[in-house]
C-alpha positions, 0 to 999 in steps of 0.5 A, spaced: 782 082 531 789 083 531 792 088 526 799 083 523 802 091 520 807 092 526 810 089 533 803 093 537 799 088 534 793 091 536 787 088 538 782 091 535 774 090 536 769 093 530 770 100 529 776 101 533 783 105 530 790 102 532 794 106 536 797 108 528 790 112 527 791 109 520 789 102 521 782 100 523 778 093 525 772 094 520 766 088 518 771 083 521 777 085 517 783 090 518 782 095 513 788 101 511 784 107 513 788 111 510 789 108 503 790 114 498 789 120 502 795 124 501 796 129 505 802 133 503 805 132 496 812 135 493 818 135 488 824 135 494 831 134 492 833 128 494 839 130 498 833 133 503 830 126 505 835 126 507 839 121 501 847 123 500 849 118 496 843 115 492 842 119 485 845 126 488 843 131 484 836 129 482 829 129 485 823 126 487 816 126 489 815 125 496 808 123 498 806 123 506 799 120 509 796 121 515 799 117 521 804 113 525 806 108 529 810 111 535 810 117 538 815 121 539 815 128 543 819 132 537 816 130 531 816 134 526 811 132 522 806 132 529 800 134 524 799 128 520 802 123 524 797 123 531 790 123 527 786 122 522 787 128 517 783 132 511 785 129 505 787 129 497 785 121 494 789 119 489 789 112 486 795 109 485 794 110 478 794 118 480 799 117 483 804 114 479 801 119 473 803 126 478 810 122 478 811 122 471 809 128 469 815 131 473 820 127 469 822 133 465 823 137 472 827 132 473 823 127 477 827 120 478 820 117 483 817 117 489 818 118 496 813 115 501 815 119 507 812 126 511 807 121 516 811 114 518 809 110 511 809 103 513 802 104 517 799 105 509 803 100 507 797 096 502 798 103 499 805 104 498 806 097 495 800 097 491 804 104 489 811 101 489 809 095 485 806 100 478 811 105 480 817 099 477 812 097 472 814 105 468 821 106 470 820 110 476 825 109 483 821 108 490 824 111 495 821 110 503 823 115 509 820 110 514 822 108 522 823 100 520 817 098 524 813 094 519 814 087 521 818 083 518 814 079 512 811 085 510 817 088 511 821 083 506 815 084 501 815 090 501 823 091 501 822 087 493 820 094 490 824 099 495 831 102 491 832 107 496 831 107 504 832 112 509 831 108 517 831 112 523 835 109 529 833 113 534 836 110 540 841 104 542 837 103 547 831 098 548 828 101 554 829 109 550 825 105 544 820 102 549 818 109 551 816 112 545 812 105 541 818 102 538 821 096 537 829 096 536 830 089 535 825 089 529 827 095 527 835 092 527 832 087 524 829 090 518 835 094 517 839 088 516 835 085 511 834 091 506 842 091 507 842 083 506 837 085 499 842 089 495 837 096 498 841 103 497 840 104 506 842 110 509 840 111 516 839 117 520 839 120 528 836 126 530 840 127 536 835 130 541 837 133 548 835 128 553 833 122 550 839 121 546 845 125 547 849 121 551 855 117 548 855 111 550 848 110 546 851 113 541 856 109 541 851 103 541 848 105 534 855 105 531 857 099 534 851 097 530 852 099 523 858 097 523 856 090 525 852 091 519 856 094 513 861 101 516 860 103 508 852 104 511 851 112 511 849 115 516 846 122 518 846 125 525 841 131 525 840 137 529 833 137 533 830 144 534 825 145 537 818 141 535 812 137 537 811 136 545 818 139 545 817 146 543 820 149 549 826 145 549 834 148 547 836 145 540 841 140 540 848 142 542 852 143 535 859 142 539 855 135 541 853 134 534 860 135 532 863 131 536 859 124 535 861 125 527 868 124 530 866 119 533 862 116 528 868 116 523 872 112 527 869 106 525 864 108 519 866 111 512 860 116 510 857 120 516 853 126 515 850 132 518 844 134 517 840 141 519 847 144 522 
């Protein structure tokens, strides 16, 4: 049995997980494992998703599950994103009730985000959907490589993305499960759509710390909408690379140069 969620497409015989641990084969149907099961729940400003130009100033409940569809060495979020994890349950009704009741301390929605979303993604819309249907923003936090039907569906209730663009190189995004045309893609189309899109790069040392892929990525929002923020980030240590240096600041700097060269909103982030 195929899971259709994302470009692995994985083969799954009975009982099987994919490589998401999220998705499962079970009586001959790919079920969403992870369906309600909310590992981390929080008020965040929205400034820390990381979203600098879409409500700032407000909130919003951020909700993170269990699993994801790629594997990077220096993910921060290593402890729910590479297994099944113990969990709260909460129905899209909960849900959708916690939400509300934090409109008094500012609350404008919710935030999928924490593990990768899009591995959940039966959940998240049948979130999104109730969400809309009582006035409340949903904002996804996500790497974009949900295929592209699934992806468009979904893009129908989504208000607000933050898309990780790791890397410029296919080969790069090979190595760590992704898929970069799928990814580029899906941020054409959420851009297409009219969604608020903001995209963010961590920069971490060795994988995408060199100029010529940065300029890649830049090359390819501006091919998109140059007005599209982005976010450049300051890898610390984490994940498989917890031995490894933080991003060189004066590096950090530098690609913000030269991202303002060609795009108008360019960020940095953990500096």
């Amino acid at each position: 049995m195929i899971c259709e969620n994302c470009s692995h497409r994985c083969d799954l015989a009975e009982g099987q997980t994919g490589k998401c641990h999220a998705r499962s084969n079970s009586g001959g149907k790919i079920v969403c494992g992870n369906y309600g099961a909310v590992t981390s729940l929080a008020l965040d400003p929205i400034e820390k998703k990381p979203l600098a130009m879409f409500d700032p100033g407000s909130k919003i409940l951020s909700a993170g599950s269990y699993g994801c569809n790629m594997h990077c060495p220096w993910c921060q979020n290593d402890s729910i994103s590479r297994g099944v994890v113990r969990a709260d349950i909460l129905t899209p009704e909960e849900l959708i009730g916690y939400a509300l009741g934090t409109r008094s301390r500012g609350n404008i929605g919710i935030a999928y985000t924490y593990n990768e979303p899009s591995v959940g993604y039966e959940y998240v819309l049948d979130c999104a959907k109730l969400a809309r249907s009582h006035d409340l923003v949903n904002v996804m936090v996500t790497n974009g490589m949900l295929m592209r039907g699934r992806f468009d569906e979904l893009a129908g209730y989504i208000d607000a993305y933050n898309i990780d663009l790791k890397t410029s190189s296919d080969k790069k995004y090979s190595s760590i499960g992704g898929d970069l045309l799928l990814i580029c893609d899906n941020i054409r189309s959420a851009a297409a759509r009219g969604c608020h899109v903001e995209l963010t790069t961590l920069v971490v040392p060795g994988f995408n710390d060199d100029e010529d892929d940065f300029d890649g990525i830049v090359r390819f929002i501006e091919s998109v909408d140059p007005l599209i923020p982005l976010h450049i980030t300051r890898f610390f240590p984490a994940g498989d690379m917890k031995d490894a240096s933080p991003t060189d600041i004066d590096i950090l700097y530098a690609f913000k140069e030269r991202a303002q060269t060609k795009l108008e909103n360019v960020f940095l982030g953990n500096v």
